[in-house]
C-alpha positions in Angstrom: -119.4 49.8 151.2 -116.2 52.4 150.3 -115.5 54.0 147.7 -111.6 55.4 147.3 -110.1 57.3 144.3 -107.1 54.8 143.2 -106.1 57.1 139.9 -106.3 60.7 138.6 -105.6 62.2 135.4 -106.5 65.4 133.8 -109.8 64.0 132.4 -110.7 61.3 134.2 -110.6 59.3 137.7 -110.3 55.9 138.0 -112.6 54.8 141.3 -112.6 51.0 143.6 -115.5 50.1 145.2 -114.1 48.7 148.2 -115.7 45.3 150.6 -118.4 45.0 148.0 -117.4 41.9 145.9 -114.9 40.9 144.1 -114.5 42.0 140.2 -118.1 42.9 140.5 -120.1 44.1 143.1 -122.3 42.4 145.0 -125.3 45.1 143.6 -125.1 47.1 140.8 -124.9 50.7 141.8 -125.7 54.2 140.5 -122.6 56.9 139.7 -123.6 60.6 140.5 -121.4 63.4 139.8 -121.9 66.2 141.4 -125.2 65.3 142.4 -125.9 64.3 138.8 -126.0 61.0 137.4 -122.9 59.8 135.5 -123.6 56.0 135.0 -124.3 52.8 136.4 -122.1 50.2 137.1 -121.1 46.8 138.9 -117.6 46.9 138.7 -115.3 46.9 141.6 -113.1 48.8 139.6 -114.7 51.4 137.5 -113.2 54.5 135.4 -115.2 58.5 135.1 -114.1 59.9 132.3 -115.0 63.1 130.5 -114.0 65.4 133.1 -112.7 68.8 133.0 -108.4 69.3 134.1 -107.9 71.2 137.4 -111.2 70.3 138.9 -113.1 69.5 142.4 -115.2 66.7 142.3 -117.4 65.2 144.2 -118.8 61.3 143.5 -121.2 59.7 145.1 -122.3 55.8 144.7 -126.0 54.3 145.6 -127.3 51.2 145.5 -130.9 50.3 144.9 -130.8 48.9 148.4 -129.8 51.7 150.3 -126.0 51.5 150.7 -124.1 54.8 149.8 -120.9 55.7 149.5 -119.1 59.1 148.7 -115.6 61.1 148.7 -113.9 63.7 146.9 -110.8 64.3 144.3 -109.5 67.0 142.0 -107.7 65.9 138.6 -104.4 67.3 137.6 -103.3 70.2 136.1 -102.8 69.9 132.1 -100.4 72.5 130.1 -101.5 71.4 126.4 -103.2 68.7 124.5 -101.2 68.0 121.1 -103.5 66.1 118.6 -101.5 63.5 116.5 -103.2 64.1 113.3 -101.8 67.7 113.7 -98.4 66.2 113.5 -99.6 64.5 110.3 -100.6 61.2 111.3 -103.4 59.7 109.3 -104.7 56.9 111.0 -106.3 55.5 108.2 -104.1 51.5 108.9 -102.1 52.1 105.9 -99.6 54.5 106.6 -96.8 54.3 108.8 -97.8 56.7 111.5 -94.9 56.2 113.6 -92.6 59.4 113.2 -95.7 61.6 113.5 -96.8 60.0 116.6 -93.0 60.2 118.0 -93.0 63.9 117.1 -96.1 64.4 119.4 -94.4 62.5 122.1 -90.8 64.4 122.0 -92.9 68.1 121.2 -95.0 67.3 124.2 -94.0 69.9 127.3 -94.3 68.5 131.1 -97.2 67.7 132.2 -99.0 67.7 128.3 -101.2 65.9 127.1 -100.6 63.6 123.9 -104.1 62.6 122.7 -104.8 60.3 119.7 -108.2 60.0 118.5 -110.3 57.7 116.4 -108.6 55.7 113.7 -106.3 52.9 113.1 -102.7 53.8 113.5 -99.9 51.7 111.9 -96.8 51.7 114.2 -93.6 50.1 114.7 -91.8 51.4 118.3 -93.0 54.5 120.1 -90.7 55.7 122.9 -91.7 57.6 125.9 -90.6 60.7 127.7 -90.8 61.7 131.2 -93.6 64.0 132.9 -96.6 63.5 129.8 -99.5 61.6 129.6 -100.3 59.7 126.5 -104.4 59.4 126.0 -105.7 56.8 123.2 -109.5 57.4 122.5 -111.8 54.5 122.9 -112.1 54.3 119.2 -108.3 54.5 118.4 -106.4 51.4 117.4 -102.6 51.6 117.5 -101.7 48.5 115.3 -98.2 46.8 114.9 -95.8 46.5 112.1 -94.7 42.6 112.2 -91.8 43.8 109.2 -88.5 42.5 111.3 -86.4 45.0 109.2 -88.3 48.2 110.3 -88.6 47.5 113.8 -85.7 49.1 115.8 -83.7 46.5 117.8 -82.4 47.1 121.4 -78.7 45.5 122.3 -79.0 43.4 124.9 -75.8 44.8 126.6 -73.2 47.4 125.8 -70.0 47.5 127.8 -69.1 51.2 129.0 -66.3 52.8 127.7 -63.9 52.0 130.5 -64.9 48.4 130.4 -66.1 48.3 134.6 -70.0 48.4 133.9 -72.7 46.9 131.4 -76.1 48.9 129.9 -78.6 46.5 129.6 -81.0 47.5 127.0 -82.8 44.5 125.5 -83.5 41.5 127.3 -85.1 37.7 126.8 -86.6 35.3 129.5 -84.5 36.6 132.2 -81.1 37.3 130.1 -79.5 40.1 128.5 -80.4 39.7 124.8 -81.1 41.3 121.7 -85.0 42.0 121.3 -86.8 44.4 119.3 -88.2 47.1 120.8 -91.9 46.9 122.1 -94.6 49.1 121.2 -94.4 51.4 123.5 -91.0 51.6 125.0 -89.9 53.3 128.1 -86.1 54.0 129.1 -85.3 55.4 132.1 -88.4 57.9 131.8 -90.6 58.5 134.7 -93.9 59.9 135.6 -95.3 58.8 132.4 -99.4 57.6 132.1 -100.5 56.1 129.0 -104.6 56.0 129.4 -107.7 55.6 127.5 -109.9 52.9 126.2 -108.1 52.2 122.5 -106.4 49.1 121.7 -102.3 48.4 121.0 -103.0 45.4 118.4 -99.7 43.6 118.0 -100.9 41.8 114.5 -99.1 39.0 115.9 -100.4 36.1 114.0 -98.5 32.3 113.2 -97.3 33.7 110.0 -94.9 36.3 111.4 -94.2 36.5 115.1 -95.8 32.8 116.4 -93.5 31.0 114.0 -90.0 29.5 115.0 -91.1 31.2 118.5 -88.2 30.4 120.0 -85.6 31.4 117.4 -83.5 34.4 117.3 -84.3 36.2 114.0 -82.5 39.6 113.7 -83.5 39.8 117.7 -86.0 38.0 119.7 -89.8 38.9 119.5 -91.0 42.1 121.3 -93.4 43.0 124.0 -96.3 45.2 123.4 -95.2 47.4 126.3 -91.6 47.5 127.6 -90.5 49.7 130.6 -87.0 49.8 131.2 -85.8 50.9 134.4 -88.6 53.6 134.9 -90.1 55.0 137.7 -93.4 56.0 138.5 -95.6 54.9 135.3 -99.2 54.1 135.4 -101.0 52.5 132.4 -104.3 52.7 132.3 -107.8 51.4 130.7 -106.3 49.9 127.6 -107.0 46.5 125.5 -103.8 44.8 124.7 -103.9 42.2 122.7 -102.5 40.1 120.3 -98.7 40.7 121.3 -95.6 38.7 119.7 -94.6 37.6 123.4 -95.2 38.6 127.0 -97.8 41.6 126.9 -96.6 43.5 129.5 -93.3 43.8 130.9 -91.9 46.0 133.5 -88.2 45.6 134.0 -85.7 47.0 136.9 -88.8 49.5 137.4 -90.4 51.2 140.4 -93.6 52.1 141.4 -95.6 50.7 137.8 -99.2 51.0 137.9 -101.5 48.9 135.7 -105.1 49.5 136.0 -108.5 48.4 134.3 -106.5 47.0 131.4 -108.0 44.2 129.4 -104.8 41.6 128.3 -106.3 38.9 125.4 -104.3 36.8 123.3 -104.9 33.3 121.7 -104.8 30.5 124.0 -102.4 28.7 121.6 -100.4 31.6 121.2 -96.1 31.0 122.9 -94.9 33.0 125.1 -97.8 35.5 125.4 -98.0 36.1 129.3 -100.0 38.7 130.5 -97.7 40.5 132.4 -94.2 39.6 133.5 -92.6 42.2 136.5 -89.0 41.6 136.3 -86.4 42.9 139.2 -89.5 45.2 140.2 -89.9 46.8 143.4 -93.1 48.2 144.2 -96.1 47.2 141.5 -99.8 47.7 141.5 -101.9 45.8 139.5 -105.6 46.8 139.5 -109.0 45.8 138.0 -107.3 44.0 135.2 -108.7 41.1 132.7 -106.1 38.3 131.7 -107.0 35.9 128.8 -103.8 34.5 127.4 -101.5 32.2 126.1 -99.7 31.6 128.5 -98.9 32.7 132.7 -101.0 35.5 133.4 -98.8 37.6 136.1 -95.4 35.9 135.8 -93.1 37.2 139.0 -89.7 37.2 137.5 -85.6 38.3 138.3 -83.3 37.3 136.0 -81.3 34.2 135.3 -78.0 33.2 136.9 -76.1 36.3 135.3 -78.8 39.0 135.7 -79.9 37.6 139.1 -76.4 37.5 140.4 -74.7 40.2 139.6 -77.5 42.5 140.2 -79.4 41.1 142.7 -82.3 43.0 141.9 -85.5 40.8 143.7 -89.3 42.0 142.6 -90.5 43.0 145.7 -93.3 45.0 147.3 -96.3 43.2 144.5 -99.7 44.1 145.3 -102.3 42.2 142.7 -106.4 43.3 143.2 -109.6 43.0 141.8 -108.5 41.0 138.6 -110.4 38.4 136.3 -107.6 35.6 135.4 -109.0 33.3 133.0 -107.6 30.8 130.1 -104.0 31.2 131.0 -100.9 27.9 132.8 -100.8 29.7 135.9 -103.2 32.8 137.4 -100.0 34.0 139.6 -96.9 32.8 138.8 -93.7 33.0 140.2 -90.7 31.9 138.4 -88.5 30.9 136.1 -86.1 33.2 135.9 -86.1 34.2 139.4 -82.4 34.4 140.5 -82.9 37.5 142.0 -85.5 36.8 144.4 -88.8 36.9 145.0 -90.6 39.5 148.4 -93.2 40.8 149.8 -96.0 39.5 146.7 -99.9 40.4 148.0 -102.6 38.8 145.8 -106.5 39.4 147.0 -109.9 39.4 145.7 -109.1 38.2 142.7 -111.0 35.4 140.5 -108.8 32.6 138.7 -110.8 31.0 136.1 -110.3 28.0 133.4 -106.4 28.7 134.5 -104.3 25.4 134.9 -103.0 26.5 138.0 -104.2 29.1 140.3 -100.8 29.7 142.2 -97.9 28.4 140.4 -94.1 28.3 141.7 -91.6 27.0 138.9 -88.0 26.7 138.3 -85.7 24.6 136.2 -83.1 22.1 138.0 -80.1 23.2 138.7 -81.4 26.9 140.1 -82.2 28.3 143.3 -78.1 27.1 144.7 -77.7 30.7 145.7 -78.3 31.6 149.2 -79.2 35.4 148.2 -83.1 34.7 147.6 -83.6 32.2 150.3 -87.3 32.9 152.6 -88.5 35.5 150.2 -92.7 36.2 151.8 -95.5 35.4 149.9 -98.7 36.1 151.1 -101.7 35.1 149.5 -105.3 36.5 150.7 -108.5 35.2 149.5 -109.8 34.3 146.2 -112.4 32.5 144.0 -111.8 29.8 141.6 
């Protein structure tokens, strides 16, 4: 047994339990702090929270048994926490506690802390800003607006004023399209963590977003959380649920980190894939629960135009320690993969009640272009 320290914020650590079971851990085991005793566990991938910003650490991990494990960390430094309620938010699911929550978010110096606490907070689109960290309590419920008219939309592309380059803002299933912006929405920010046991609760439901999925109403539907060519973004210990389409999507990003998230939506629900890297390179995806609608981790790069003239291939994928369950395919890759598809790792991972454990699709007529041609795919072992 090995323990290793895979994520560190201000407040808490995020710690993997390493060649000692997959998901869970072949014993149950005992979490001491400092020589005192945090919690138990048996979870391969297991968060400490409560801990104090710019601090030395040490954890050590015991097992009835006998086997030990221990190591070291420090969490970061942290200028200021802002409080969203002191920006007027209520929180009480009524009011529209988007603006407030926004002011936090633009107010919020580098390296700061946005924290929202207990409550249920309506919101439309929240849009991030480099160098904070946005914390959700474990009792805080960010909950979606499904009103089409006040949900900002993003062009899909907007020629530049001399007319020799595009700015590709919105996109849908691999093209560059009109959507509406996600939940949280990231453009072009970077080292950015959103953490914290809360929820984001689409609302999504067959009497708004579900219905006439595949039609274009003011824009197509929204993810929950959008990244847009961003680098260096880790999302952390969150329930997402319930989103209008794909949960989470990463798009012409580097180095995205999702860890110990849970991903649930309907198993009837369109569209609603757990996670869909598009023209990615470098992606960690970590302790994380899947129960979905739809693909689970959908490995994606464009269609023709976006996939051509780009040639942007998701590369450098490493999937661990996840629970896949109720979704087509565990691991996906395709449609929508004109760009290419390298370097994807999958291990110790459990695929459960999925149609398909590993799943390659495209659609006839693709695939004529030389550029993606003996992309690696290495897959390590798993349970079914």
């Amino acid at each position: 047994m090995k323990i290793s320290i895979i994520f560190v914020t201000s407040r808490k650590a995020v710690m993997e339990v390493e060649d000692f079971g997959i998901w869970n851990t072949e014993e149950a085991y005992e979490i001491l702090i400092d020589e005192n005793l945090w919690s138990r566990s048996d979870k391969a991938v297991e968060t400490i929270e409560g801990l104090k910003p710019d601090t030395l650490y040490q954890v050590r991990v015991r097992t009835e048994s006998g086997a030990e494990a221990e190591t070291e960390f420090r969490t970061e430094k942290e200028s200021v926490t802002l409080n969203v309620k002191r920006f007027n938010a209520a929180g009480d699911g009524v009011h529209d506690d988007t603006a407030a929550i926004q002011a936090a978010i633009m107010a919020c110096p580098p390296d700061g802390r946005v924290y929202i606490p207990e409550g249920v907070y309506k919101v439309t689109s929240l849009f991030l800003k480099s160098s904070i960290c946005i914390d959700i309590d474990q009792k805080a419920v960010l909950s979606g607006i499904t009103e089409r008219k006040d949900i900002p939309v993003l062009p899909g592309m907007i020629q530049s004023y001399d007319e020799k380059s595009d700015y590709n803002l919105g996109t849908w299933e691999g093209n560059p399209l009109d959507c509406f912006a996600s939940m949280i929405t990231g453009i072009g920010v970077s080292d950015v963590v959103i953490t914290g046991g809360g929820t984001l609760d689409g609302s999504a439901s067959w009497d708004n977003w579900w219905e006439d999925d595949r039609a274009k109403i003011i824009a197509f539907r929204p993810r929950m959380i959008f990244l847009n060519n961003c680098t260096n973004v880790t999302v952390h210990g969150l329930t997402v649920q319930n989103s209008p389409a794909w949960n989470l999507h990463p798009y012409f990003s580097s180095r995205i980190r999702f860890i110990g998230l849970s991903i649930k939506n309907p198993w009837d629900s369109p569209n609603t894939d757990g996670m869909d890297p598009e023209s990615v390179d470098g992606l960690e995806v970590v302790g994380v629960h899947f129960s979905v609608g739809d693909d689970c981790i959908a490995v994606k790069s464009g269609k023709y135009y976006m996939g051509h003239t780009y040639k942007r291939p998701s590369q450098n994928l490493e999937i661990r320690q996840c629970y896949m369950e109720s979704g087509h395919g565990a691991v996906t890759i395709g449609s929508e993969m004109a760009g290419g598809v390298k370097n994807l790792h999958v291990s110790k991972c459990i695929f459960s009640n999925t149609d398909r454990g590993l799943r390659v699709k495209t659609r006839r007529g693709r695939g004529k272009t030389r550029w993606w041609r003996g992309s690696v795919l290495k897959i390590s072992p798993w349970t079914m």
